[in-house]
N, C-alpha and C positions, 0 to 999 in steps of 0.2 A: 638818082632817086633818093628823096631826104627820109625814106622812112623804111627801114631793114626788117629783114628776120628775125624775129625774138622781142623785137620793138612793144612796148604797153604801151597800146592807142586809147586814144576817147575818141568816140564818135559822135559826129556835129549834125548829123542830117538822118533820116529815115526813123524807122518805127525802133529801134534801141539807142536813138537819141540821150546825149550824155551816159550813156556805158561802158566802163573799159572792161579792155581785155590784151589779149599778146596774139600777136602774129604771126602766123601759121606759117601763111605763103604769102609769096609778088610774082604778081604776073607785068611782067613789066613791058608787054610788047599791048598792050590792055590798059595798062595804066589801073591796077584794079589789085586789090588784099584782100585772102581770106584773116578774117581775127576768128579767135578760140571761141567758140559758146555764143557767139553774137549774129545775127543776121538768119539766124536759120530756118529753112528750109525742109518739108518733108517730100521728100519721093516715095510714090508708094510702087514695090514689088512681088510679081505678080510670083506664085506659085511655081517652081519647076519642072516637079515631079509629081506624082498623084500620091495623093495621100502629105504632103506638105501642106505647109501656110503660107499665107501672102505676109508681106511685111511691110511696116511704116519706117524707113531709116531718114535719120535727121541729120544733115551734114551744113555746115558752114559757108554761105554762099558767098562771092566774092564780093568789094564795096570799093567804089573809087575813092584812089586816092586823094581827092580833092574833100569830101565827106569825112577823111581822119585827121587825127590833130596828134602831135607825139606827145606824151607824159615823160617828163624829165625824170632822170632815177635819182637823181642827187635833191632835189626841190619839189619833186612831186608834185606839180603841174603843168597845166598844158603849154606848151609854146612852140612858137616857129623854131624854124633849124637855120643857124648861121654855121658858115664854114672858116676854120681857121687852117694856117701851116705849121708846123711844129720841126723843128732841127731831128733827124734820126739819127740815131746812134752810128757810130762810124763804120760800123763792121755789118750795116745796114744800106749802108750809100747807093746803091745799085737802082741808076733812074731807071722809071719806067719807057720801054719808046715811046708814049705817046706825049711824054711829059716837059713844060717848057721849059727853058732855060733859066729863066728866073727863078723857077721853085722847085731846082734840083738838089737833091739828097733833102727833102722835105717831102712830111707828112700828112695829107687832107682830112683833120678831123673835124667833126661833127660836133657842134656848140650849142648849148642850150639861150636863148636871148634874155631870158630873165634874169637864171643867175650867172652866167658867164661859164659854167662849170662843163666839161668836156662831155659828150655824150655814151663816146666809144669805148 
């Protein structure tokens, strides 16, 4: 997934069209991110006990992935996500199993395409 927890998105589609914000959550079995402040949603709640009030809570509704764009923190614009490999440090070398031959004791980071500058 090219777009993490913590990520400052802008979004490209729906009614907060070009607004950023930072994300929450990934639901990644969905394909789908809650972001901060954006997309929201009222539920309203119904009284429990007698003599209470109903209430209006406003929470953050999910948005697909394909609707966000990431904001680079080094260049402060939107851009696609390229991936680069990076040498780790020696006392790091411990492949992953799932990991190929070629790009062992190497690291999968996250690249901004505009300015070339590491994401992670």
């Amino acid at each position: 997934m090219k777009i993490k927890k913590g990520d400052k998105v802008k979004i490209m589609a729906g009614k907060d069209r070009g607004k950023t914000g930072k994300v929450l959550q990934i639901f990644t079995s969905k394909n789908r991110a809650s972001v901060e402040g954006l997309n929201l949603l009222i539920k309203h709640m119904r009284p429990r006990r007698q003599g209470e009030k109903g209430q209006r809570i406003e929470f953050p509704a999910p948005l697909n992935i394909a609707n966000l764009l990431l904001v680079c923190p080094k260049c402060g614009k939107g851009t696609r996500v390229g991936y680069k490999y990076i040498d780790r440090p020696k006392n790091l070398t411990a492949a992953n199993p799932g990991e190929s031959p070629a790009n062992k004791g190497k690291k999968k980071i996250r690249i901004c395409r505009k300015c070339g500058q590491s994401i992670d």
